[in-house]
VEXLOMAR-592265 format. One record per residue (C-alpha): residue in one letter; x, y, z. Coordinates in steps of 0.001 Angstrom, whole numbers, plus 500000, padded with zeros to 6 digits. Layout:
residues N
<node code="a" u="X" v="Y" w="Z"/>
...
//
This chain:
residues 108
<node code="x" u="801632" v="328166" w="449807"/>
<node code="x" u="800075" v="325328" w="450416"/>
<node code="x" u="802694" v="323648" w="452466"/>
<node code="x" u="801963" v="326955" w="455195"/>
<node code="x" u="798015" v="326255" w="455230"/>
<node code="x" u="798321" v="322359" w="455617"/>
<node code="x" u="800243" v="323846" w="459065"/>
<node code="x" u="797399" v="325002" w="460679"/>
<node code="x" u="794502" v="322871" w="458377"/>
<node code="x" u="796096" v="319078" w="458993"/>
<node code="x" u="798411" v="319300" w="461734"/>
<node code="x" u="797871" v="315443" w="461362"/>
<node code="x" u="800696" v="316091" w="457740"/>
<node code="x" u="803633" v="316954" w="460306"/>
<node code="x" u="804878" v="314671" w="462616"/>
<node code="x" u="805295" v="315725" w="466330"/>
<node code="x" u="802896" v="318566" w="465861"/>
<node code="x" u="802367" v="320542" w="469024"/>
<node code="x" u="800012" v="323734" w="468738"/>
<node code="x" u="802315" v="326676" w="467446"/>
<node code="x" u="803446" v="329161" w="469992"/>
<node code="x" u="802572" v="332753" w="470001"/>
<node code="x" u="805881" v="333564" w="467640"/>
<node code="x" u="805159" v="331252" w="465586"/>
<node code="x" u="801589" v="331363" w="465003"/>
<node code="x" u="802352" v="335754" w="464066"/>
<node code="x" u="804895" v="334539" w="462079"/>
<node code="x" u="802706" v="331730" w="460134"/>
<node code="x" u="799950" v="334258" w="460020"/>
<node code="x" u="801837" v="336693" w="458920"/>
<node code="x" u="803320" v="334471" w="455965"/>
<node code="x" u="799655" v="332984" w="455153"/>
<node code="x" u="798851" v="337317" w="454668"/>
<node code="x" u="801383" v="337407" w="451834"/>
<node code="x" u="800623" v="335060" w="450316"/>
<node code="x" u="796804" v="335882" w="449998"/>
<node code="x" u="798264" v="339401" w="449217"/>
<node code="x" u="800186" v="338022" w="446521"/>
<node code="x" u="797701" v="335847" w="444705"/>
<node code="x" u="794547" v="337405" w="445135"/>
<node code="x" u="795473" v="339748" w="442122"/>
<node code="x" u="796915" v="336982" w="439896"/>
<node code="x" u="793440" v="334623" w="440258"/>
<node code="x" u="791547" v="338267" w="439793"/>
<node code="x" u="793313" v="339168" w="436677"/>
<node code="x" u="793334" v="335289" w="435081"/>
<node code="x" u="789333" v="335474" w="436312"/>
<node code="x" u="788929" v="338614" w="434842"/>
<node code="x" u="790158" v="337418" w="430993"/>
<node code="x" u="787361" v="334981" w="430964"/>
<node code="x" u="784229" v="336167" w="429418"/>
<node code="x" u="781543" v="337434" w="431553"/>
<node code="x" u="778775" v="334285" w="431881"/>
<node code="x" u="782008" v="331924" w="433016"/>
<node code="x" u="781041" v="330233" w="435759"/>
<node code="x" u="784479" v="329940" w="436539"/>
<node code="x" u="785467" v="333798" w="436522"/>
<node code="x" u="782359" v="334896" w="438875"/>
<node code="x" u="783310" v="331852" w="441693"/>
<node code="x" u="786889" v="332989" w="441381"/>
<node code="x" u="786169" v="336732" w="441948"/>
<node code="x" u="783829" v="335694" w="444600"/>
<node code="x" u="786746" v="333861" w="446629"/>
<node code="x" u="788931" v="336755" w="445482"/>
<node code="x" u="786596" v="339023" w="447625"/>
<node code="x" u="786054" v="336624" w="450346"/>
<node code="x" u="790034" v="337055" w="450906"/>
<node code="x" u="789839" v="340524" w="450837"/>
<node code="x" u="787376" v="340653" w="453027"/>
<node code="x" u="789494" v="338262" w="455377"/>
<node code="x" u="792770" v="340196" w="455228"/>
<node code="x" u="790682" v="343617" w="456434"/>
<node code="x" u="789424" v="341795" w="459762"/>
<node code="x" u="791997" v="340935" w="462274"/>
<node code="x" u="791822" v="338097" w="465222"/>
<node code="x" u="790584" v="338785" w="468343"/>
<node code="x" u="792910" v="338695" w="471408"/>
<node code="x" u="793429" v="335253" w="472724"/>
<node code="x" u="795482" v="332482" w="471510"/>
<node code="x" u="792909" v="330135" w="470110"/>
<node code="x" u="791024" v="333081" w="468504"/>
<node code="x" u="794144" v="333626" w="466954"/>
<node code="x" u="794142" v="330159" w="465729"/>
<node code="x" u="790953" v="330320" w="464502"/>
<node code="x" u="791918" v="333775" w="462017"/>
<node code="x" u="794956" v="331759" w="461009"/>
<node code="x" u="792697" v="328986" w="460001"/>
<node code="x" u="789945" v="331186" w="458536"/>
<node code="x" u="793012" v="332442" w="456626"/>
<node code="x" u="794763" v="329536" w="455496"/>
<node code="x" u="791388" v="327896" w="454309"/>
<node code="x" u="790965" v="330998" w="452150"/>
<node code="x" u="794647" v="330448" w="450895"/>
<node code="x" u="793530" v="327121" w="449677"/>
<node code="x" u="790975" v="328338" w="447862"/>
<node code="x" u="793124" v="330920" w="446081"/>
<node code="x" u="795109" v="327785" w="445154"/>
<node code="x" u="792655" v="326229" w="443898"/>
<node code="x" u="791280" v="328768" w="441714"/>
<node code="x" u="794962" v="329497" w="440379"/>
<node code="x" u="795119" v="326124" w="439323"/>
<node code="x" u="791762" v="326108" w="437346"/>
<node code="x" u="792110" v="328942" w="436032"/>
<node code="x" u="795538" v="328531" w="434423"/>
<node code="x" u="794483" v="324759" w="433212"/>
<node code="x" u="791879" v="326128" w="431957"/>
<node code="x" u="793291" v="328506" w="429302"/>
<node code="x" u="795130" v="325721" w="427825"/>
//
């Protein structure tokens, strides 16, 4: 997952990088979709077994609804507004990541 944001985040990470062409950049944004789709609910349901006052659980539900929110707006038309969702996206995605991670350390 985080391999597809670090695409669009720090093109500097692949070699040769030239900005994506339409295809690709539906096909990248498509595949950065699922995979908010897919772990918003896991971070949700790992922030929601934490008790209430856990810092922890209410900035994870936060970003949880931030990517919500982001996966019921679509891009504008235009190429480099398209870049720009992707972006907003993939940043989210890292997030997610990032929440996964403390979260599941966390109960350890």
């Amino acid at each position: 997952m985080r391999d597809s944001a670090r695409q669009l985040l720090d093109p500097d990470s692949v070699p040769d990088v030239r900005p994506p062409s339409r295809t690709e950049l539906d096909a990248l944004t498509l595949k950065l979709r699922g995979h908010v789709e897919l772990l918003a609910p896991e971070v949700e349901e790992a922030a929601l077994r934490l008790p209430e006052n856990e810092v922890l659980r209410f900035c994870a539900l936060a970003c949880v609804g931030e990517a919500r929110g982001k996966l019921r707006i679509s891009a504008s038309a235009g190429l480099s507004s398209d870049i720009a969702y992707a972006r907003r996206i993939a940043r989210v995605l890292n997030a997610l990541c990032d929440h996964y991670e403390d979260l599941t350390s966390h109960k350890k």
